[in-house]
N, C-alpha and C positions, 0 to 999 in steps of 0.2 A: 463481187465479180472477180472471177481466175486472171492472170495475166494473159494468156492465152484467149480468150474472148474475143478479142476486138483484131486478133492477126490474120482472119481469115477474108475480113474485110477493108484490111491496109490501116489497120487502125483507126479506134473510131475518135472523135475533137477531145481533146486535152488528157489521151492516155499516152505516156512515155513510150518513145521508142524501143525497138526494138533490143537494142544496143544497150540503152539505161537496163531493161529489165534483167537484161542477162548479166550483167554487171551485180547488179542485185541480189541473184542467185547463186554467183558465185560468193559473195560476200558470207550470205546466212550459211554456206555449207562451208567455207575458212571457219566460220565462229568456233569456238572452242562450246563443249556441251554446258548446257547450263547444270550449277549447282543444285544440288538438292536442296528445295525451300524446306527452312523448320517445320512447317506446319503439317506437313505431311509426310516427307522419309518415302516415297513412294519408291521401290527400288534400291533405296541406301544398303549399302552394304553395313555388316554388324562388328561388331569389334569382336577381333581376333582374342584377346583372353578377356575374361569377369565382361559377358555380353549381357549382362541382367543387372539395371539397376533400381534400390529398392527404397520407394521417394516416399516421402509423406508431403502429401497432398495439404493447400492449404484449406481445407474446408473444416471447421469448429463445429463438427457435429458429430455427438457421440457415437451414434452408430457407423460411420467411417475414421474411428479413428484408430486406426492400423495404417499398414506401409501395404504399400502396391507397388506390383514388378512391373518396368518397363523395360524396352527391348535402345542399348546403348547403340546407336549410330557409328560408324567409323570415323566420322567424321570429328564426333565430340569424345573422342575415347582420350584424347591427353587431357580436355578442361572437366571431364564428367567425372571427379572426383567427390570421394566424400568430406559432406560439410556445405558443398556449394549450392548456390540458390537454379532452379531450375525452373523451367517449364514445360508443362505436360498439357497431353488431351487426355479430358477426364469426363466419363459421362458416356462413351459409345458400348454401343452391344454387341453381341457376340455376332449378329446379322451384317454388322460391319467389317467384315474382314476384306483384305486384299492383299493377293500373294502370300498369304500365310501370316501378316499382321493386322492386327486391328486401327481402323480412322475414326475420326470425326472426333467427337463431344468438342466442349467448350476447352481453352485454354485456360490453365491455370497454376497459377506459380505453388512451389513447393523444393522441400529441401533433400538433395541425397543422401541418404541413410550410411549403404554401403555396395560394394559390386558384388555379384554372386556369378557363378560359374553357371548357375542353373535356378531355374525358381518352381516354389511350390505349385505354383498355377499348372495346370496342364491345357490350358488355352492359348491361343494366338497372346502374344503382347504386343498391345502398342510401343511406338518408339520415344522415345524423350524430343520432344522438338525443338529446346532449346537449352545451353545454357549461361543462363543469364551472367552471369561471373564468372571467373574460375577462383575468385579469392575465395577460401575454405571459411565459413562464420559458423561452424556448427560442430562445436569439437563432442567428442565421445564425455565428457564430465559434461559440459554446458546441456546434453540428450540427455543424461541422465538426471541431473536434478529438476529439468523441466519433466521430465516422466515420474517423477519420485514428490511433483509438486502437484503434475495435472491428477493423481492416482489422490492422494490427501484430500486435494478439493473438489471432487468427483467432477472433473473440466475433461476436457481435450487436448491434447497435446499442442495441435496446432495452436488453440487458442494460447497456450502460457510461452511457443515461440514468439507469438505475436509482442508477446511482453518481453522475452529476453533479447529479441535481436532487433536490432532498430531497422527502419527504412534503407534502404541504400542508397548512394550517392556516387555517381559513378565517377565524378572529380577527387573526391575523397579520398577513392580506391587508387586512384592514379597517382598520388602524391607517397611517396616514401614516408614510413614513421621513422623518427631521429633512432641511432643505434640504442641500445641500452646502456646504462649510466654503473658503476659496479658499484657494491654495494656502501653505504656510507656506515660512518661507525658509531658505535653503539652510543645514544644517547645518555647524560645525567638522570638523574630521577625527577630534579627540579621540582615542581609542585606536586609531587606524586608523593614523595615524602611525607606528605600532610598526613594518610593514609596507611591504616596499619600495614597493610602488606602491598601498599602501593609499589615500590623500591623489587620488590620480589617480584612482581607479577611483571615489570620491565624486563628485570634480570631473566625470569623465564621465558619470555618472547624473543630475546637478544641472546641465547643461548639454544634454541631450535624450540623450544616446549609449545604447548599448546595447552596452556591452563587456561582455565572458563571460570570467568566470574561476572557477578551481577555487581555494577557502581554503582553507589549515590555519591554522586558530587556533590562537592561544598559551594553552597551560594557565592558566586561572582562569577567576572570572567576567564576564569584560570581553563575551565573544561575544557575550551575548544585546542589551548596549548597541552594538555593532558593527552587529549586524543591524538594531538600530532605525534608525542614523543612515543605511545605505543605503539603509531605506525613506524616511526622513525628506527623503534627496537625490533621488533617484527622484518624491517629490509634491513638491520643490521648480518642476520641471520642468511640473508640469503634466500630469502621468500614474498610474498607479495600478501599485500593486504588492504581490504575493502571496508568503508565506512560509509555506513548509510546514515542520513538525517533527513528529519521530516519537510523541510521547507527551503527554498532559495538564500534564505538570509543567514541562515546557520551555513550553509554549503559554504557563504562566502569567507562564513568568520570559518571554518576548517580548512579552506580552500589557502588564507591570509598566513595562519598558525603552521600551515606545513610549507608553504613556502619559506616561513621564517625558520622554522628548524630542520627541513632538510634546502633547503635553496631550489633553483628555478631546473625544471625538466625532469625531477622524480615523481610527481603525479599527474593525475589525469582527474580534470571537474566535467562529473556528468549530467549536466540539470539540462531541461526544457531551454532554458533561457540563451542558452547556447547557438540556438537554430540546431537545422536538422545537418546539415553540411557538415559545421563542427560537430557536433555531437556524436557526429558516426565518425570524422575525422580522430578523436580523442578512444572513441573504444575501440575503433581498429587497432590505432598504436598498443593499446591495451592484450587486445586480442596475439597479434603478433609478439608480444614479449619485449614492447620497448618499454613499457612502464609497468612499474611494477606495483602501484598504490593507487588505489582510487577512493574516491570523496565524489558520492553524488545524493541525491531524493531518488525516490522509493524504488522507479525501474533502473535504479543502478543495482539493486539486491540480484541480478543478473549478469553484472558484470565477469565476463571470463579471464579473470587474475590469473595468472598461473605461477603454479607452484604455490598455491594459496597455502598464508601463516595463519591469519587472524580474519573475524569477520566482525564488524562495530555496527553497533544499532543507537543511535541517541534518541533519546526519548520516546520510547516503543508504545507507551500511551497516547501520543497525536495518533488523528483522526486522519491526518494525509498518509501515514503507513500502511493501510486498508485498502489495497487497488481494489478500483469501482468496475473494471473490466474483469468481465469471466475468464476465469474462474475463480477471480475476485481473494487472490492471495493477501497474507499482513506478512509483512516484508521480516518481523521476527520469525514467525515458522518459517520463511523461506531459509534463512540465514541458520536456523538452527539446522534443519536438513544439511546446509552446505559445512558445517560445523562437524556435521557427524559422516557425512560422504567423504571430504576432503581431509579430515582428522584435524583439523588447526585449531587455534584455541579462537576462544568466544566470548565478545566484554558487551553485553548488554547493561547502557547507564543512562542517567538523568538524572535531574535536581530532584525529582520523587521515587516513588516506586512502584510499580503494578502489582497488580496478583500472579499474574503469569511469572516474572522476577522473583519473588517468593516463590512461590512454586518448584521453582528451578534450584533455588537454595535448599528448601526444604526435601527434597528429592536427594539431595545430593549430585546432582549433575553440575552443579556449579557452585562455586564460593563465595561470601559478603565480600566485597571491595568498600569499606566505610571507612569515615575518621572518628577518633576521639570524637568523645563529650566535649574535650576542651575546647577542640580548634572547632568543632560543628559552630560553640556558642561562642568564638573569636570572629568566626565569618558571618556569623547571621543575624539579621538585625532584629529589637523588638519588635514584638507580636501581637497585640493590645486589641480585645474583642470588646464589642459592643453587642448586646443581645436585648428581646424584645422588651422585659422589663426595661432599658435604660432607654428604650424608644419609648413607651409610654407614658415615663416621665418628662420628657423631653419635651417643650413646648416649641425648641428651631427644629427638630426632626420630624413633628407633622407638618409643621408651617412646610418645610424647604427638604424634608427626606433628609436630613444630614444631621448627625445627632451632635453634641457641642464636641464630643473628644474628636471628630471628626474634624471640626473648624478649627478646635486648635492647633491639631497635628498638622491641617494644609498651612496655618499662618507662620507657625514656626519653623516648618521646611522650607517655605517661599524664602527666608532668611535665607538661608545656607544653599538653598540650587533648587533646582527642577522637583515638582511633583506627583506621581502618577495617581492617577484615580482608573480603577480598572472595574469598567460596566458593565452586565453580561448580553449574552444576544438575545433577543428576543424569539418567539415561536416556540417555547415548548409546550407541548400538549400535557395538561393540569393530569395528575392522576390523586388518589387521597391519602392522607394521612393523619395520625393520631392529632386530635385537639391540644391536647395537654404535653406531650414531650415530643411530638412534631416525626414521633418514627414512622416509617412508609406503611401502607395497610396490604398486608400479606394475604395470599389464599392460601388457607386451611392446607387443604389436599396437595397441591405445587409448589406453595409458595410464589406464585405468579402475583404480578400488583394489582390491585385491585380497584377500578374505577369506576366511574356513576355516571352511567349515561341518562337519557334522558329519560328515562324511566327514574325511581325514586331507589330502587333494587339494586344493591351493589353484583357487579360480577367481575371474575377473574376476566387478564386480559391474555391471558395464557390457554386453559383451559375453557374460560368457558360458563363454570358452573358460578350461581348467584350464592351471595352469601349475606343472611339474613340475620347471624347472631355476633357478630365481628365484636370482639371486645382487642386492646393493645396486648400483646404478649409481653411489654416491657413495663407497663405504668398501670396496668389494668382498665383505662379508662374506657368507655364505650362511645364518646364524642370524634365524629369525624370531619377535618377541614379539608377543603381543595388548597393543595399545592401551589404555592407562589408562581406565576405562569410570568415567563419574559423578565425587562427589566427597561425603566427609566430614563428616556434619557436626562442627563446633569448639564453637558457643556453651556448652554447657554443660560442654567440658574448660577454656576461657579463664575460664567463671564460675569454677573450682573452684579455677582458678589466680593470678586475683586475686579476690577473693572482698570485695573493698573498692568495688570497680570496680565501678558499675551497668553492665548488658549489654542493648543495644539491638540486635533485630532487625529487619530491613527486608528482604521480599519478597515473593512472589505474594498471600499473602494481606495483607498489612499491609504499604503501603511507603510509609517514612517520607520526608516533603520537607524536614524540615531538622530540623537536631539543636543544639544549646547548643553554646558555645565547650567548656565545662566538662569536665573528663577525664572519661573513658567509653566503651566496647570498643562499636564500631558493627559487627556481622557482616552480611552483606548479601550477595545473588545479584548477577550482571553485569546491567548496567539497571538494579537497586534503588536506586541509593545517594543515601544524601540528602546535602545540602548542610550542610557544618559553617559554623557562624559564625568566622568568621575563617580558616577551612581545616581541614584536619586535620594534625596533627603528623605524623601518620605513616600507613605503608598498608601491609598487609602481603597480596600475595595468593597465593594458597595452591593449589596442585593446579592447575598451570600443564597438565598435562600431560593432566587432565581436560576443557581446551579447545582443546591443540592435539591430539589422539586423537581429536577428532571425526570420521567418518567423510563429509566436506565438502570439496570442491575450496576452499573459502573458510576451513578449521579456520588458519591460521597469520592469515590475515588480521581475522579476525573476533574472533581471542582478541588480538591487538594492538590494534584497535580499542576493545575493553573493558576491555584494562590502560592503556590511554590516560585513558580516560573517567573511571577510578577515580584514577590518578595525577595527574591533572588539579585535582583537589578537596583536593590537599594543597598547601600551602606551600611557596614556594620554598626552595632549598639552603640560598640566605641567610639565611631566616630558622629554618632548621634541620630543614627539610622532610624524610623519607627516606622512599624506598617500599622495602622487600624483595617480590621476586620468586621463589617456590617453583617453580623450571624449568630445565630445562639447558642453562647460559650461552650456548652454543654455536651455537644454534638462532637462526636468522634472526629471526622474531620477537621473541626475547628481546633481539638486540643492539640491532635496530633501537628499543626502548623502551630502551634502557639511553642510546644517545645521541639516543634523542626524536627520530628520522627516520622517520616513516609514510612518509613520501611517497619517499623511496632505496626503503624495502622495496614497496612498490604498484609503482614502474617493474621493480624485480628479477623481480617476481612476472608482471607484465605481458609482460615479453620470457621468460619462460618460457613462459607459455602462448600465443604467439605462434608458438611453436618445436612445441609439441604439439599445435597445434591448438585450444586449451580457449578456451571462452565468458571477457572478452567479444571474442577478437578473431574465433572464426567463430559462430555462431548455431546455437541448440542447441534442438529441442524433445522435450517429454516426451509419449509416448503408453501410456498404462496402463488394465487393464480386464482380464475374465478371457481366458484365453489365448486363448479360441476365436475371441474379437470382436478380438483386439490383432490376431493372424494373418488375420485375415478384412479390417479398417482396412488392415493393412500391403500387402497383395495387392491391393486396389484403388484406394489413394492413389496417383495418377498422380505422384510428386516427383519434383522436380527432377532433372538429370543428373548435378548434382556430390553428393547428397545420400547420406550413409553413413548408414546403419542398424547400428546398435549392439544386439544381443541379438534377442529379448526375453531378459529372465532373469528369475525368480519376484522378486517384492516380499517385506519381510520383513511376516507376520500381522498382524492386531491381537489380541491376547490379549482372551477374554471376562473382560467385568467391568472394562479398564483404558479411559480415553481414547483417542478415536483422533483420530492424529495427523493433520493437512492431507495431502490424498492419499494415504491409506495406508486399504487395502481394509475394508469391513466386518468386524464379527465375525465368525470362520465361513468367510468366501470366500478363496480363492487367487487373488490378481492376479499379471499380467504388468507388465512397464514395460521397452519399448524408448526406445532414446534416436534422434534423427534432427539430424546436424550435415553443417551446410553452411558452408561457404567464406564469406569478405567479401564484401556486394555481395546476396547471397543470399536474406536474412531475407525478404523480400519475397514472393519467388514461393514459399517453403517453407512460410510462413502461408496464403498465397493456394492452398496445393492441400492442407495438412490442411485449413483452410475448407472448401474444397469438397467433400471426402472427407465427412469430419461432414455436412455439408449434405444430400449425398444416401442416406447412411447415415440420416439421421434420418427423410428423405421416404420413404424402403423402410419403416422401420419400424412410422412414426406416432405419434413419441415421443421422447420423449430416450433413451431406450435404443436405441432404432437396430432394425436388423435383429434376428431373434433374441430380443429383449427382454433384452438384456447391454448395459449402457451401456459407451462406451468414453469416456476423458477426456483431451484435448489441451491439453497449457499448453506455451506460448511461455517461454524462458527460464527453467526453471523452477530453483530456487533452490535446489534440496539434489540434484544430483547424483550426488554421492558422492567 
C-alpha cells in the first residue's frame, strides 16, 4: 500500500497521519545516496588511470588457468593494487551485460596480478566487487616461483597459491610487525670446523656468496646449532635466509639453536602448530621485511624472505617433504627453483644422503659438505649386524625374535642409560625376491619389480608383461621368496623380559620428544624417536628386512636413511655407544651403516639407476584413474618422442573400512596407473603436454573429472613407484 491510499478517505485505522508521512518523505529525500554495493558496481564510475585490472581467479583447474580483466571501480582505485587478495564475479556471459559492463556469476576470491591502461579482451568487463585487503601478499618473485613450480608439476597456479599464501586473518593484518633488527655479526665456525670446508662455506655466506653444497652431518646433536650459524652468517651479510625441516620437532630444536646464536626477534617459526592467527601473524612480519630468517615444515618452502642469501633443506629424504595437495610439490625442487631464480646459495643436509644429493654433486651443481674419516669414526657409534645365519642358530631368537648379541647389547646399555629399540611400521605390500641373496626380482624389459599375484605367473608391476624364466642377475639363482611384509611388535616381550625396566613408547599416536638420561627400554617407529639426554647407550633395530622388502625403488635407501637417524641419537664408540642391526650383513645398506657412508651407497645407487634408466637421472610421471579415462588420457596426450609408457597395470584396492592411502583408488573402484619416462633434458615438455592433455580433458568435461565424469590424476615424480 502507497502512502497516499488511505488520504482520500481521512485515513484509514492505524495508518500514520498525515504529518508523520511527510515528515518521512522529507527525511528519504535529506538521505545522502546510497553507496555502490560490491556486488554489482551498477553505475560506478571507473578509475581514472590503469582502469583494467588483471586477477587470477581462484579456481584450480587447468583449463582456466590464465589472468582475466576486470573493470577497477573508482571507488577501489587506492586499495586495488597489485598483490592484494580480491573478489570478483566469475561465471557470467556475454547476455549479461548492463551499461556496457558485464553482472552476475558467482563470487569468488582471487589475487591482483597488475593495472593495465587497456585489456586484450574486446568485450564488456566486469567490475571487481571487492577488495578484500589492501595489505599486498603477492609480490612479483613469490608469482614467479609459484608459475615456475605450477609449470614443473603440470598444476595450476591457483592451486601452488593455495600453498604459498596462507589464510588471512584480519586481526593479524592489523597489528604492526616489530621494525627490523640490523644486521648481527658474523658468526665463529664452532662445529662446522669438523668439516673440511665447513669454515669456508660460512666465510662465504658472511661475505655475500652463494655457494651450494650438499651436507652430511656428523651423528649427534651439533646439526641443528650448524644450521643456526649458516643462517646466522647468511644475515651477517645483509640478506635473509629460509630453513625448511620435515617435522614440528626438528622446527623446535632450529627454532631453540637460532635463538641461542642470534638472540630473541631475528626469526620467524612457521609450523601448523602455531594456529592460523599467528602463523599468518609471523609471515606477514616476514613478508613486510621485519624478519629476515625463517625456520618452518614444508609450506614454509614458500616463504617470501627478501633479499633471499640462502635456502636449507634437512633431510630431503622424509616422507613429510612431499606435499599431498596438488600439484603435490617436494619442498627440495621447490627450494632449488628459488636457489636458481633468487641466485643465493643452497645447503641441502642430513645424517644420510639421497640420490637426488648425489646427483647434485655429481652434476657439479653443487659441492660435498663432509668430515674426515677421523672425526666421522670419533662421532659414531658401533654398528654390530646380526644376519639370518646367526638367526638360525640362535635358539632365543626363534623363541622371542631377539638374537642373543641383541640381549646382550640391551643389558649392557641398561647399565649406562636409556635404550632404543627401533620397530618398523607395519602395511607394506610383499613384492619378490631372490631366495638365495635376498636382491629384489626385476623385469627384464623395465626393470619394474616383479610380483605374484594370485595367479602362480609372475608379472611386472610397472609394465605389465609376465615373466616366466626369471633367473637373479646377481647370484644366478632361479628360487623365488615373498619379501618380509610389516613388523612385530616387542614392547610387551622386552616388558616381560626386564620386568625392572620402565618401557617407553613413541609413535603415531604418542611421540615422545625426549626421554631422561636414566636406564629405560625406549621402543619407537622410524621418525618417532625422541632424544635421550646424554644419548642413548645403545640401539637395537629390529626387522631390517621389514624396510628393506618395501616394495619402492627407494626401500634400501630410505631404510639407511632411518637407521642413520636412529643410530645417530646414540653415543659415540668411545663412550661405549653400540647399535645392533637385525639384517643381512651382506646387503648394501647394511654395510654402508656399518662403516657410516650414506653418501658411497647414494653415488652406488645413483650410477645404477643411470644404467637403467630410473628417476632421478630420466623424469618419470604417474597417470592413474579408472582404465577407461587412463586409456582414453593416454591416446590423446600428444607426448613427447623419446617418451616410453609403462603399462597401464591395475592399482592394488583400498579395502572397505581401512585408510586410504595417498593415490590409491576409493573404496570399491578398480584403478589403472601407467607410468610415462623420459630421458635427461625432457621433464619439461613431458609436464608441458600432460598439462595440456588435463587441460583439455577438463574443458570436454566441465569439471575435474574430465570427459566421461571419471577423473584421471597426474603427478610429476611421483614417489612410490615401486
Amino acid at each position: 500500500m502507497s502512502s497516499d491510499n488511505g488520504q482520500g478517505s481521512g485515513g484509514g485505522e492505524g495508518a500514520p497521519p498525515p504529518e508523520q508521512l511527510a515528515l518521512i518523505r522529507e527525511s528519504v529525500r535529506g538521505a545522502r545516496a546510497p553507496r555502490a554495493k560490491p556486488r554489482t558496481w551498477r553505475g560506478a564510475a571507473l578509475a581514472g588511470r590503469l582502469p583494467v585490472a588483471r586477477v587470477l581467479v581462484d579456481k584450480g583447474v587447468l583449463h582456466l588457468d590464465r589472468y582475466f580483466d576486470y573493470a577497477v571501480p573508482e571507488e577501489l582505485d587506492a586499495d586495488a593494487q597489485p598483490g592484494v587478495r580480491v573478489r570478483v564475479r566469475f561465471g557470467a556471459g556475454r547476455h549479461r551485460v548492463r551499461e556496457g559492463r558485464r553482472e552476475g556469476g558467482g563470487l569468488i576470491d582471487g589475487f591482483l596480478i597488475e593495472r593495465r591502461a587497456e585489456s586484450d579482451y574486446s568485450g564488456p568487463l566486469a567490475a571487481l566487487a571487492q577488495v578484500v585487503s589492501p595489505e599486498p601478499v603477492l609480490s612479483e618473485e613469490l608469482l614467479g616461483l609459484a608459475r615456475a613450480v605450477a609449470d614443473r608439476y603440470a598444476g595450476s597456479l591457483a592451486d601452488v597459491l593455495q600453498l604459498a599464501v596462507p589464510p588471512r586473518s584480519a586481526r593479524a593484518e592489523q597489528r604492526p610487525s616489530p621494525a627490523p633488527l640490523p644486521p648481527p655479526p658474523a658468526p665463529e665456525a664452532g662445529p662446522w670446523a669438523r668439516y673440511e670446508r665447513g669454515a669456508a662455506f660460512l666465510e662465504s655466506l658472511a661475505s655475500g656468496g652463494a655457494p651450494r653444497a650438499v651436507w652430511q652431518a656428523l651423528p649427534g646433536p651439533a646439526w641443528s646449532e650448524e644450521l643456526a650459524r649458516a643462517v646466522a652468517a647468511t644475515l651477517a651479510s645483509g640478506r635473509g635466509a629460509l630453513v625448511v625441516v620435515p617435522d614440528g620437532r626438528a622446527a623446535a630444536r632450529v627454532d631453540a639453536a637460532l635463538t641461542a646464536v642470534l638472540g630473541e626477534g631475528r626469526h620467524a617459526l612457521l609450523t601448523a602448530d602455531a594456529g592460523p592467527e599467528k602463523r599468518y601473524r609471523e609471515w606477514l612480519a616476514v613478508r613486510r621485511g621485519s624478519v629476515r630468517a625463517v625456520v618452518g615444515t614444508r609450506a614454509a618452502m614458500f616463504a617470501p624472505v627478501q633479499d633471499l642469501g640462502l635456502v636449507a633443506l634437512w633431510d630431503d629424504g622424509d616422507d613429510s617433504h612431499s606435499e599431498p595437495h596438488a600439484p603435490q610439490p617436494h619442498a627440495r625442487e621447490v627450494l632449488l627453483l628459488r636457489a636458481a631464480q633468487d641466485r643465493c646459495g643452497f645447503l641441502l643436509g642430513g645424517l644420510g644422503c639421497t640420490v637426488e644429493g648425489a646427483q647434485l654433486v655429481d652434476s657439479g651443481w653443487a659441492l660435498p659438505l663432509v668430515a674426515s674419516r677421523e672425526q666421522v669414526r670419533a662421532a659414531a657409534p658401533l654398528v654390530r649386524t646380526v644376519g639370518d645365519t646367526d638367526l638360525a642358530r640362535d635358539e632365543a631368537a626363534r623363541a622371542a625374535r631377539l638374537p642373543t648379541l641383541a640381549w646382550q647389547a640391551i643389558r649392557e646399555g641398561l647399565k649406562q642409560g636409556p635404550v632404543l629399540v627401533q620397530v618398523p611400521r607395519r602395511g607394506y605390500v610383499p613384492r619378490m625376491a631372490c631366495a638365495q641373496c635376498r636382491a629384489p626380482a626385476r623385469c627384464r624389459h623395465c626393470a619394474g619389480p616383479l610380483e605374484a599375484r594370485e595367479s602362480a605367473a609372475l608379472s611386472c608391476g610397472w609394465c605389465g608383461r609376465e615373466e616366466s624364466a626369471w633367473h637373479c642377475p646377481e647370484c644366478g639363482s632361479f628360487r623365488l621368496r615373498a619379501q618380509i611384509v610389516g613388523a612385530r611388535r616387542t614392547a610387551e616381550e622386552l616388558g616381560r623380559a626386564f620386568p625392572a625396566v620402565p618401557v617407553r613408547t613413541s609413535g603415531r599416536e604418542h611421540v615422545l620428544d625426549t626421554v631422561p638420561g636414566a636406564p629405560a627400554l625406549v621402543v619407537s617407529t622410524p621418525g618417532a624417536e625422541p632424544v635421550a639426554e646424554g644419548g642413548y647407550a645403545a640401539a637395537l633395530l629390529l626387522d631390517g628386512w621389514a624396510m628393506l622388502g618395501r616394495p619402492d625403488l627407494r626401500a634400501g635407501e630410505d631404510a639407511l636413511r632411518r637407521w642413520i637417524a636412529a643410530a645417530a641419537l646414540v653415543r659415540p664408540q668411545s663412550a661405549g655407544g653400540t647399535v645392533v642391526v637385525v639384517a643381512e650383513p651382506t646387503l648394501r645398506p647394511v654395510q654402508a651403516l656399518v662403516r657410516w657412508d650414506p653418501v658411497g651407497h647414494a653415488v652406488r645407487e645413483l650410477a645404477e639407476r643411470a644404467e637403467l634408466g630410473f628417476p632421478p637421472v630420466s623424469r618419470m610421471a604417474a597417470v592413474s584413474g579408472p582404465p577407461e579415462a587412463v586409456a582414453e588420457f593416454l591416446g590423446t596426450a600428444e607426448l613427447p618422442l623419446e617418451a616410453e609408457v609403462l603399462g597401464p597395470v591395475p592399482m592394488p584396492g583400498t579395502a572397505a573400512g581401512r585408510p586410504r592411502r595417498p593415490g590409491a583408488p576409493p573404496p570399491g573402484e578398480h584403478w589403472d596407473r601407467a607410468l610415462i619416462r623420459v630421458p635427461p633434458g625432457r621433464g619439461a615438455a613431458l609436464a608441458a603436454a600432460l598439462k595440456a592433455a588435463q587441460a583439455a580433458r577438463m574443458a570436454r568435461g566441465g569439471g575435474q573429472a574430465g570427459a566421461g565424469g571419471q577423473a584421471v590424476r597426474v603427478r610429476i615424480d611421483p614417489p612410490d613407484i615401486g
